[in-house]
C-alpha positions, 0 to 999 in steps of 0.5 A: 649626895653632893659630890664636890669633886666634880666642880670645877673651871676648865679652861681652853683657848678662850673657852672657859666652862665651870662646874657646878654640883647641886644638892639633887645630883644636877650639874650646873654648867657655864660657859664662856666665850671669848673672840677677838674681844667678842664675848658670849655665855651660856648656861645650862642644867644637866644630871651629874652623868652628862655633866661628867662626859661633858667634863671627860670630853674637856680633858680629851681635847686638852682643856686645863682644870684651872680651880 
């Protein structure tokens, strides 16, 4: 089961990390890193349990949900 509401983009000091909810209860995360012009990603695919820890944590160290 689908569960939109888990998708989103957080955002905190150059750290950009979005959410993505598949079809089989995974989550793909992506993340972006920007510093003093340098930019770096990654990308990874989780199950929807970790995914939402990953989330919690964001909005525990002060992330802001952009979209």
């Amino acid at each position: 089961m689908k569960k939109n509401y888990y998708n989103g983009q957080y955002e905190c000091e150059g750290h950009t990390v979005s959410f993505l909810v598949c079809e089989d209860d995974t989550v793909v995360i992506s993340e972006r890193f920007i510093s003093t012009g340098n930019v770096s990603t990654n990308e990874r695919k989780v199950k929807l349990s970790k995914a939402i820890e990953f989330q919690n944590s964001l909005k525990k160290y002060g992330y802001d949900k952009i979209s």
